[in-house]
C-alpha positions as CSV (number, residue, x, y, z in Angstrom):
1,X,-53.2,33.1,40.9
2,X,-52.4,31.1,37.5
3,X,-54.6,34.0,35.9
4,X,-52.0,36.7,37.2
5,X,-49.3,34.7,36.1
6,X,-50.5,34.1,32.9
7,X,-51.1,37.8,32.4
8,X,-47.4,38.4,33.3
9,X,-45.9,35.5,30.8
10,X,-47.6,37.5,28.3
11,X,-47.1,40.9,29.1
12,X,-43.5,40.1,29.8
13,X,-43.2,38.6,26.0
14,X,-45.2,40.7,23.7
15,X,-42.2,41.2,21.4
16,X,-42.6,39.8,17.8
17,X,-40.4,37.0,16.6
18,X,-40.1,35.0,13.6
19,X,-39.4,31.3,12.9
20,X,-38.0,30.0,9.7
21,X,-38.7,26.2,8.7
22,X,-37.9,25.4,5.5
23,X,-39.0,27.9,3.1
24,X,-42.2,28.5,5.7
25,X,-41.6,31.9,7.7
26,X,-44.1,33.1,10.5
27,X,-44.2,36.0,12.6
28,X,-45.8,36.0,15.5
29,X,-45.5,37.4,19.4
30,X,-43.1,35.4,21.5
31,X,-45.7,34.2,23.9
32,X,-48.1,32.4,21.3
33,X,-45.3,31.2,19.7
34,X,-43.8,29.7,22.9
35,X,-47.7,28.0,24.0
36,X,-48.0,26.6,20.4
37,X,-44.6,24.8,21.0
38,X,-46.0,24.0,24.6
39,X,-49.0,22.3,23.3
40,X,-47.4,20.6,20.7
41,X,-45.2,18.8,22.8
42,X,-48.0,18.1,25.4
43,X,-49.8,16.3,22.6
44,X,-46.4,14.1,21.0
45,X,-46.4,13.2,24.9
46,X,-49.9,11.9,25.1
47,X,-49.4,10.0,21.5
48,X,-45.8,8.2,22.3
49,X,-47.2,7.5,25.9
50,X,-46.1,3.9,27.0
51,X,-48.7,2.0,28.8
52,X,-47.7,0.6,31.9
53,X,-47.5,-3.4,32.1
54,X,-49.9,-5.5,33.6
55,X,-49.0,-7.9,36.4
């Protein structure tokens, strides 16, 4: 099931878009650009992670 919906995220977002930071431009199809973004959030999550206290 998450193999059909992954197939359909990306055939659903083939198009080519670019992104602009700084004086940096890169194209690239919309549905790598969207899992880059996806996995670099996932990771800024794990690194400011707060450990819960110990009683």
């Amino acid at each position: 099931m998450l193999v059909v919906l992954t197939l359909i995220f990306i055939f659903q977002n083939r198009s080519e878009t670019t992104i602009k930071l700084f004086w940096v431009s890169v194209q690239s199809p919309l549905w790598l650009t969207l899992v880059v973004i996806l996995l670099l959030g996932w990771i800024a999550g794990l690194l400011t992670r707060r450990k819960k206290p110990t009683n």
